[in-house]
MIBARO-301399 format. One record per residue (C-alpha): residue number from 0; residue in three letters; x, y, z. Coordinates in steps of 0.02 Angstrom, whole numbers, padded with zeros to 5 digits. Layout:
BEGIN
@i NUM; aa ALA; px X; py Y; pz Z
...
END
This chain:
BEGIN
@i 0; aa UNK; px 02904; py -00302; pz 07432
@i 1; aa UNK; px 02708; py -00331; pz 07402
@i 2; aa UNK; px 02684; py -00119; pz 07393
@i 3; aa UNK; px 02489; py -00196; pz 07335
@i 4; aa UNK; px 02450; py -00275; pz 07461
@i 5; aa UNK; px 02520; py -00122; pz 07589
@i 6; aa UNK; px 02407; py -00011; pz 07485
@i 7; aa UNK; px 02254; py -00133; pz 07502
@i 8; aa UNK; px 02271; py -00161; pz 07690
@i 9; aa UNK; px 02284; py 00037; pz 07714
@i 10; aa UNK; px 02195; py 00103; pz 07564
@i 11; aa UNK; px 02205; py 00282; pz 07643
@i 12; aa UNK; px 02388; py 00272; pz 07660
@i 13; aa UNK; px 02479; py 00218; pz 07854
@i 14; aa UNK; px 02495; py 00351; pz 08001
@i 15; aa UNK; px 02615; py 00308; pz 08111
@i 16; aa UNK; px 02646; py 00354; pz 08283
@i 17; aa UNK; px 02831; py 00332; pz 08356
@i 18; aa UNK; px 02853; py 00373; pz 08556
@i 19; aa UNK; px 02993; py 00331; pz 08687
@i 20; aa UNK; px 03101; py 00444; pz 08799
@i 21; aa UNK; px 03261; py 00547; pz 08759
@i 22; aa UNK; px 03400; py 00435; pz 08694
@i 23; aa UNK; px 03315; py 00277; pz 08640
@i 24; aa UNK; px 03307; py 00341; pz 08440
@i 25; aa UNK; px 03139; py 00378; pz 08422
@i 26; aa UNK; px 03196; py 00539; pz 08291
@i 27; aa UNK; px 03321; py 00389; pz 08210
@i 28; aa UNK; px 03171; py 00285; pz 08192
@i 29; aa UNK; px 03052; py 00387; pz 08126
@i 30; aa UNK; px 03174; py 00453; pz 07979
@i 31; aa UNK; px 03190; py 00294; pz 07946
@i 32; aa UNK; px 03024; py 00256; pz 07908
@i 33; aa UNK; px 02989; py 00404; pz 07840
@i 34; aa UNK; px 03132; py 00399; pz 07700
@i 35; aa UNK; px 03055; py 00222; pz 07670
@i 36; aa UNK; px 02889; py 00301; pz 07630
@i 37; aa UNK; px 02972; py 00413; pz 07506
@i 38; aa UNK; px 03063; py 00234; pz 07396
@i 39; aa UNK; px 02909; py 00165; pz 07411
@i 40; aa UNK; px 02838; py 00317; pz 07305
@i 41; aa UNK; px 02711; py 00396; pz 07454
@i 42; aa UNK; px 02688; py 00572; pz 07483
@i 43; aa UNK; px 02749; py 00586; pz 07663
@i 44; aa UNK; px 02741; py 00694; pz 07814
@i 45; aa UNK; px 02853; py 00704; pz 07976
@i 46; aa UNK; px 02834; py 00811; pz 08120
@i 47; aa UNK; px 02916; py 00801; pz 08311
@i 48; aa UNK; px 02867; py 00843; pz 08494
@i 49; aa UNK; px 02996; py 00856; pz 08598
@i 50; aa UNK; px 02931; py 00865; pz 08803
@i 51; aa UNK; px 03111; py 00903; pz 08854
@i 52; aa UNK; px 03266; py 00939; pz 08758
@i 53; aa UNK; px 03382; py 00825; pz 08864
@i 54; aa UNK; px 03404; py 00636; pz 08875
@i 55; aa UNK; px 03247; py 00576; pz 08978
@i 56; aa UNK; px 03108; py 00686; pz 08923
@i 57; aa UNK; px 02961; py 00608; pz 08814
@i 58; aa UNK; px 02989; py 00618; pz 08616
@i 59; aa UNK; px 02836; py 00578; pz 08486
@i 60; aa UNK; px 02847; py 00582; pz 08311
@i 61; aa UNK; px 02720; py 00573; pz 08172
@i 62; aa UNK; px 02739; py 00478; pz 07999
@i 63; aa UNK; px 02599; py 00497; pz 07888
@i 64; aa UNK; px 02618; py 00389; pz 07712
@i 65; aa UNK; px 02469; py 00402; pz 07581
@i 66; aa UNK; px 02443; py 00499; pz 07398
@i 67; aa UNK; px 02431; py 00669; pz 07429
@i 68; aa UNK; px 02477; py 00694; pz 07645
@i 69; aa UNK; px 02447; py 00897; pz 07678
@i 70; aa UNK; px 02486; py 00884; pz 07849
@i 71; aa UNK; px 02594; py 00773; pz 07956
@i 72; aa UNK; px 02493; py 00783; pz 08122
@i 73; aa UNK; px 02403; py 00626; pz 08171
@i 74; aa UNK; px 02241; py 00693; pz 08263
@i 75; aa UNK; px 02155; py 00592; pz 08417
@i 76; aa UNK; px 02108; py 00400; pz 08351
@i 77; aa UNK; px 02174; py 00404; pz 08184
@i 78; aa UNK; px 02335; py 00300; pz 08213
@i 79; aa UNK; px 02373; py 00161; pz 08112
@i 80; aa UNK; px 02511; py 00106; pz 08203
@i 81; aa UNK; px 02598; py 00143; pz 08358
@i 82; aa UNK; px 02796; py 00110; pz 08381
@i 83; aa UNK; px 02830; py 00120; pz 08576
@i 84; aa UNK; px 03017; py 00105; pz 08631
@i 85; aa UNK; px 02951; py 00105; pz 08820
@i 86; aa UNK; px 02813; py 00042; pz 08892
@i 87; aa UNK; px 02715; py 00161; pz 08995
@i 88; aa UNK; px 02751; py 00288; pz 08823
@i 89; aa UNK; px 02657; py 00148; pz 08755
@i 90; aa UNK; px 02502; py 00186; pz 08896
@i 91; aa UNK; px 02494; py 00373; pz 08853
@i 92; aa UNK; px 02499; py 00377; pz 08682
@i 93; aa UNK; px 02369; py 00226; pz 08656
@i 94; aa UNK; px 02211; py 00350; pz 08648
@i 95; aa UNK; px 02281; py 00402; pz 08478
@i 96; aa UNK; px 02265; py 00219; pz 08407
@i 97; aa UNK; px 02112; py 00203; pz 08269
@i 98; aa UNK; px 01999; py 00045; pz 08342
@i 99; aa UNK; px 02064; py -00110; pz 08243
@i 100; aa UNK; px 02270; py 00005; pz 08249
@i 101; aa UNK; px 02414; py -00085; pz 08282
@i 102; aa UNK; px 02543; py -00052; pz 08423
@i 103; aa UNK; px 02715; py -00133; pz 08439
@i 104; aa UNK; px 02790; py -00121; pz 08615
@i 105; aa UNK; px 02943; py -00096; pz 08675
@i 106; aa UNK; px 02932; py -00221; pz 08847
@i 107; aa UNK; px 03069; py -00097; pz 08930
@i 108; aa UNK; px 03023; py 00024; pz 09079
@i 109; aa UNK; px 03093; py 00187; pz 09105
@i 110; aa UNK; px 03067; py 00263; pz 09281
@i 111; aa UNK; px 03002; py 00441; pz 09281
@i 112; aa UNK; px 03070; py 00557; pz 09381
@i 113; aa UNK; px 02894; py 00567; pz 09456
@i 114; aa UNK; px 02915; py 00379; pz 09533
@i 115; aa UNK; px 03104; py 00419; pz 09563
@i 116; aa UNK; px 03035; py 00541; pz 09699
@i 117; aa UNK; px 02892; py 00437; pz 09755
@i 118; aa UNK; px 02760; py 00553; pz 09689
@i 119; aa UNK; px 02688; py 00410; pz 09592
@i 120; aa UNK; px 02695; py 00231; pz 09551
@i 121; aa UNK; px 02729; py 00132; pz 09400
@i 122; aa UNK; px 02600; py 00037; pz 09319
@i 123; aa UNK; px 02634; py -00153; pz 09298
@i 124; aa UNK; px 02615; py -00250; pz 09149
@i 125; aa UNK; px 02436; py -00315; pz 09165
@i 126; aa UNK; px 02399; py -00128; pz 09208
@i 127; aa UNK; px 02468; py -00088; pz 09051
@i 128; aa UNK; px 02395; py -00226; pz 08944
@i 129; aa UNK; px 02217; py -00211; pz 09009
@i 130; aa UNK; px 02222; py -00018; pz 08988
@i 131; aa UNK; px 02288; py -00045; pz 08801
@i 132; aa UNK; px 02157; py -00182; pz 08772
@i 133; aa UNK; px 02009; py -00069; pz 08795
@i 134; aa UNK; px 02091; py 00007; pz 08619
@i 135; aa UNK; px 02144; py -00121; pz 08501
@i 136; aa UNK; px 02158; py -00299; pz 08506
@i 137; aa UNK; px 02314; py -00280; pz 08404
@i 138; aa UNK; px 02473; py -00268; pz 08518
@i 139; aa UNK; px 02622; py -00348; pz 08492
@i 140; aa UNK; px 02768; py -00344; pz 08639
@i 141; aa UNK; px 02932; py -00373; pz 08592
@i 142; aa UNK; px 03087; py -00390; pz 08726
@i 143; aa UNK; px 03179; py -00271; pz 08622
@i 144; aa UNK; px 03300; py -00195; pz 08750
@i 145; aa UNK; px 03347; py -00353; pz 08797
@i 146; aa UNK; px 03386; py -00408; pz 08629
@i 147; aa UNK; px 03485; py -00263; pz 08586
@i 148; aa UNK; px 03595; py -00322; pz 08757
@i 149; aa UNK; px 03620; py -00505; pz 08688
@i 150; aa UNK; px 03690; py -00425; pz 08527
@i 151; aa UNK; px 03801; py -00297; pz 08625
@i 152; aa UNK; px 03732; py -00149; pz 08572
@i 153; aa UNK; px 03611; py -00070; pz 08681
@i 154; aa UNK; px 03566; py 00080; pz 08602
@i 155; aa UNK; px 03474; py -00016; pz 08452
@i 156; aa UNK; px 03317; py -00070; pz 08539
@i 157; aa UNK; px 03238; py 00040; pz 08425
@i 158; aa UNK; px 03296; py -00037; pz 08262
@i 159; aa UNK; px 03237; py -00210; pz 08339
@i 160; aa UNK; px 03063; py -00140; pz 08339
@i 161; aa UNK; px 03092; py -00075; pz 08162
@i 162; aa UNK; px 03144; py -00259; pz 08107
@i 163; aa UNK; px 02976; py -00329; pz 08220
@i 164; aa UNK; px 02865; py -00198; pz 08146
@i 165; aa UNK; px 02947; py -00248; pz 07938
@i 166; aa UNK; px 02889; py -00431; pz 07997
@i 167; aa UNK; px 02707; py -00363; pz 08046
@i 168; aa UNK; px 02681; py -00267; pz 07872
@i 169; aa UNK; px 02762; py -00411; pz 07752
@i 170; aa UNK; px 02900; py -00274; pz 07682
@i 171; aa UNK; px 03062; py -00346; pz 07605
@i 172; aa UNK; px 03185; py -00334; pz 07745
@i 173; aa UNK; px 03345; py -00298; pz 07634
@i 174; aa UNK; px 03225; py -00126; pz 07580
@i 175; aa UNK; px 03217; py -00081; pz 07746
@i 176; aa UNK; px 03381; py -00098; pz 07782
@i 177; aa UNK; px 03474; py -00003; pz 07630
@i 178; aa UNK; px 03369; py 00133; pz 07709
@i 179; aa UNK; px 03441; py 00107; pz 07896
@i 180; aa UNK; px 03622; py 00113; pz 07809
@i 181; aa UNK; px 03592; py 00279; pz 07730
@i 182; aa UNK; px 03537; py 00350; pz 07930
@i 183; aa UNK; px 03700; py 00268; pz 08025
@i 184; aa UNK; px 03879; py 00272; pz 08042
@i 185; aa UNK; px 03948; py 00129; pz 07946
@i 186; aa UNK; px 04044; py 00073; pz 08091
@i 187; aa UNK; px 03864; py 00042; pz 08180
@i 188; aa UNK; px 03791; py -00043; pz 08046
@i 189; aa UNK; px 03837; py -00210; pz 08087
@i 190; aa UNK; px 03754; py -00217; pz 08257
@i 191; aa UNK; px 03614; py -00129; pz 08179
@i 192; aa UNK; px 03570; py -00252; pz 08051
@i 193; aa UNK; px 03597; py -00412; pz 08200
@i 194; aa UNK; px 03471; py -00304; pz 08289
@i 195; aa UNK; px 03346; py -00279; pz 08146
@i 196; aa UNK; px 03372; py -00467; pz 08090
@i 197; aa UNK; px 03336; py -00495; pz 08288
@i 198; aa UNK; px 03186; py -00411; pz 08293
@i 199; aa UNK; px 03108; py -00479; pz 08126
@i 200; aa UNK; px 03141; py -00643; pz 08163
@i 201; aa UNK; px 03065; py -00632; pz 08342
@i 202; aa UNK; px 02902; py -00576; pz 08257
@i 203; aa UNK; px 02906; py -00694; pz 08122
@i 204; aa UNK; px 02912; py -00848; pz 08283
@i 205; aa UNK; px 02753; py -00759; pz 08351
@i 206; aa UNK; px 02651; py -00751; pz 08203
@i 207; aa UNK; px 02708; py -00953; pz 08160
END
């Protein structure tokens, strides 16, 4: 793990943003990365928004990683990166991205109750794109529900985008995932690490 280079491509330390809906691991994810921060010997910060307490309702969580962090929320265009299990979580939270940020995308829809009834409509994927576009030329979209499928193990869509996300910031894998281990029942692990491994190696084949 090159913990130099991190530090020289985010000399102020990383803020992270993590969003997705009720039940996709968004809370899993973000102590993940935010027990990572602490081996890696950062100061970190963690804080949660919760829009509704059941399975469905929108959950973001801030990470912030640096020297000396006083505060773990991540104000309006100072994200470093973005971690979006579902897509159109992806379109409201983009407006917190810093210009030249980075957001990973969870290609996976969701249907708000909101469309359900037919009080609104879903945006499609250029929608999406061209709306993220105006913010940072730095988005990444990974098919991570349907690679958690293939491995059969649904639920860890969000651990793909952990292992796609390890890829994008050149950390040592096996790091990552001693941390995962510590967050999971060891009777989940397996699937877990063929869906990390998954998800690294799909960004790895992008960036080739």
């Amino acid at each position: 793990m090159d913990i130099k280079q991190l530090n020289n491509n985010y000399p102020g330390g990383i803020n992270f943003l993590l969003t997705g809906v009720g039940g996709q691991g968004t809370i899993l994810a973000s102590n993940v990365l935010a027990d990572l921060g602490m081996a890696l010997g950062f100061d970190v910060k963690k804080a949660e928004i919760h829009g509704m307490s059941q399975r469905g309702g929108n959950v973001i969580s801030y990470i912030r990683w640096g020297e000396h962090v006083y505060s773990p929320i991540i104000t309006s265009g100072e994200a470093d990166i973005i971690l979006a299990f579902e897509k159109l979580e992806a379109l409201r939270s983009i407006e917190q991205i810093r210009p030249d940020g980075m957001i990973l995308i969870n290609d996976y829809a969701i249907v708000p109750v909101t469309v359900s009834a037919g009080l609104s409509e879903y945006p499609d994927n250029e929608n999406i794109q061209e709306s993220i576009e105006k913010f940072t030329s730095n988005a990444y979209w990974v098919k991570g529900q349907d690679i958690a499928e293939e491995i059969g193990y649904p639920k860890a869509s969000n651990v793909v985008l952990l292992g796609a996300l390890t890829a994008l910031l050149a950390i040592g894998p096996k790091d990552v995932l001693r941390v995962i281990a510590t967050r999971i029942p060891q009777k989940y692990y397996s699937y877990n690490e063929k869906a990390f491994d998954a998800g690294y190696k799909s960004m790895l084949k992008k960036s080739d």
